[in-house]
N, C-alpha and C positions, 0 to 999 in steps of 0.2 A: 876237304881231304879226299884223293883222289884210289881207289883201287889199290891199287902196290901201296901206298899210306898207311892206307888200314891192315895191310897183310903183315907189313912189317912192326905197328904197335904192335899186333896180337902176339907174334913173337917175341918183342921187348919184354910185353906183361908177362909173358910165360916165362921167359927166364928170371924174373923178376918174383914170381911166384913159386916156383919147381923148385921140391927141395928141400932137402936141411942139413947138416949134420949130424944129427941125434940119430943114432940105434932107435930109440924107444917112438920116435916117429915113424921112421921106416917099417915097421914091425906093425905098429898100429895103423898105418896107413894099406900096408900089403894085405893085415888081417882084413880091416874095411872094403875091400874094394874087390875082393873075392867072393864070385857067386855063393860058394855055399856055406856063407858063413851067413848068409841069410835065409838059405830055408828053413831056419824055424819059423821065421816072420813070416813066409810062405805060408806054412803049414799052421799056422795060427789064424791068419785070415783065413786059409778053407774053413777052419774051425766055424769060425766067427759065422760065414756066411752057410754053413750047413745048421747050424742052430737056430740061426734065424730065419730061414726061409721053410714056407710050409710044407713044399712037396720038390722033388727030384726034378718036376722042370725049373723051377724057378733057380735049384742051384745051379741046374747045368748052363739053364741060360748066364748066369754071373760066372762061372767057369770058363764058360765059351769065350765070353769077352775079353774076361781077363789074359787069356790069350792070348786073343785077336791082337790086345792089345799090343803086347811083345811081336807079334808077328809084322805087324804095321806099322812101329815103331822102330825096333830092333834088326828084324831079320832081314827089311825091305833096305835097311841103310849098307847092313853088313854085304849083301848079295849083289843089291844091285848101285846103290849108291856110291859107298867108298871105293870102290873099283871106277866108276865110271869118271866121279870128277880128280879122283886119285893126287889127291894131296896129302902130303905125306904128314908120318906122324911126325911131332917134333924130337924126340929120341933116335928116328929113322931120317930126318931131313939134312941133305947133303950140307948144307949151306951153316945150321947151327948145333946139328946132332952133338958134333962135338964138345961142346958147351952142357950141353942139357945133363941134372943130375937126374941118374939112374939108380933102382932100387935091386939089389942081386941080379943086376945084367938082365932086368925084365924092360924091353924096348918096345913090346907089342906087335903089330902087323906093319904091314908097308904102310898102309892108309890110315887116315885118323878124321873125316870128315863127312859127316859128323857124329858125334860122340853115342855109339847105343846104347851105352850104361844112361849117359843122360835122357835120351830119349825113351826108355825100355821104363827104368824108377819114377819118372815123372808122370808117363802115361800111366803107371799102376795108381802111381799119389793118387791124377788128379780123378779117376774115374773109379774109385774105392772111395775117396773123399765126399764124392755127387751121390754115389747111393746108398753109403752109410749116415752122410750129412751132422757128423760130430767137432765139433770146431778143434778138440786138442787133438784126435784122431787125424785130421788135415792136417794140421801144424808138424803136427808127429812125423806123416807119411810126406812131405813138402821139406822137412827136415832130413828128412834123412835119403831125399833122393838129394840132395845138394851137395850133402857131405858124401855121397857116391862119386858127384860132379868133382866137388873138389879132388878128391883121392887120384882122380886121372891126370888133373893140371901137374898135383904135387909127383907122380910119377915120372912128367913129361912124357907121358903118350895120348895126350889131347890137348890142344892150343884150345884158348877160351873162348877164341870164336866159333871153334867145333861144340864146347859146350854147351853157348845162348843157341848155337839152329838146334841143337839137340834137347833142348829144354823147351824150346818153339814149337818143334815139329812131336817131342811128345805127349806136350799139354795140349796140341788139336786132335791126336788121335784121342786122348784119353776123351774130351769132350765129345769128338763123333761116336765113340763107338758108346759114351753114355746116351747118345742120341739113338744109336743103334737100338740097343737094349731097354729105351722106353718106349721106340715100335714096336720090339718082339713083343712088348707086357701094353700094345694099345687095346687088348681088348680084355684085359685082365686090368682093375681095378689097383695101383699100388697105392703103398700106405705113406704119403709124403705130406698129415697133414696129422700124423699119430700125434697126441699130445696125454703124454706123461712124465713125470719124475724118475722112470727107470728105462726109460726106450727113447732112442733120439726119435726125430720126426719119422722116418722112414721104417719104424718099428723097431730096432738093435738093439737089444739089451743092452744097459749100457756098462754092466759087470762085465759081460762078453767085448764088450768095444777098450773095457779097461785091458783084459786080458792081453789083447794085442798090444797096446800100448807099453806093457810091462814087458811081454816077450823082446819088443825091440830098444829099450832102456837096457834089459839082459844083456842085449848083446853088444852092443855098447861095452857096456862094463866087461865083457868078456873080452873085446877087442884089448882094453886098455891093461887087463888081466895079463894076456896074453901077451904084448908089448916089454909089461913091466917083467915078465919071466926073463924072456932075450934080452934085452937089454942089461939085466945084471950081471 
């Protein structure tokens, strides 16, 4: 399968994917896919990682990264990437824009390649996942970048091939910059061998790792809360 081959399944799948008729989809899908219907999640992992860490570098240093993380993910795609290779979004794309279903006239930017929601959620997942090291806490934060992922297709402002580089390119950041962050602590002793029934390996309470988990269960249910209002 040749270049133009693959451009144009990506688009088939997207129209094939983008979409519903339901109110109570559209609702829950515009709730989901809105930054700040996530900063509790935010603000629950500072939590998480200010409790658990012993002194003000160690949280800076996890602060910093997580960051980094968005900046080398996100910002770098938004700034300099989607501009340069400038392919368009599929809600904006001359050729099937028309086709594509839209959620209250939200089309997004010109460019859609590739996805910084997916790239920004995934790089959080995978390098939150590495130095908290809790397997439902992964599964949790790997879930819930995906249904970020989805929530772009179903709008039709990101083709699914903008999704997998973006899913690509932000599970490498998140691993380099966990690579980062076990330079900054090389001469600092971490705890990745902790062995008890109430701390994952890397020491985290694991009441405090529940926390988070629940926080983002909440919102969840808050999305769907919020969906089933509108929708009646």
């Amino acid at each position: 399968m040749d270049f133009t081959s693959l451009i144009q399944a990506d688009k088939q799948l997207l129209l094939t994917l983008n979409g519903s008729d339901s109110l109570f989809m559209d609702a829950f899908i515009s709730t989901l896919t809105a930054g700040v219907t996530w900063i509790p999640l935010y603000v629950a992992l500072l939590i998480l990682v200010v409790k658990n860490n012993e002194n003000a570098r160690q949280i800076i240093q996890i602060v910093f990264c997580a960051a980094l993380c968005v900046v080398l993910a996100g910002t770098i795609d938004d700034t300099l990437v989607k501009p340069t290779v400038a392919r368009w979004r599929p809600a904006q794309d001359p050729e099937i824009g028309y086709l594509v279903d839209v959620v209250d006239g939200y089309r997004g930017g010109r460019f859609g390649f590739f996805s910084a929601h997916a790239a920004n959620t995934f790089s959080i997942a995978v390098f939150f996942s590495l130095v908290i090291r809790n397997g439902f806490l992964a599964m949790s934060l790997i879930f819930w970048s995906l249904v970020n992922c989805w929530t772009r297709i179903y709008l039709g402002v990101h083709y699914p091939g903008d999704i997998l580089i973006g899913l690509l390119w932000g599970g490498m950041v998140g691993l380099l910059v966990y690579r980062l962050f076990l330079w900054l602590n090389r001469k600092q002793r971490l705890r990745t061998n902790f062995v008890s029934s109430n701390y994952t390996s890397t020491g985290y309470q694991l009441s405090d790792v529940d926390m988070v988990i629940v926080m983002l269960h909440f919102l969840f249910i808050f999305a769907l809360f919020k969906a089933t209002i509108v929708a009646i």
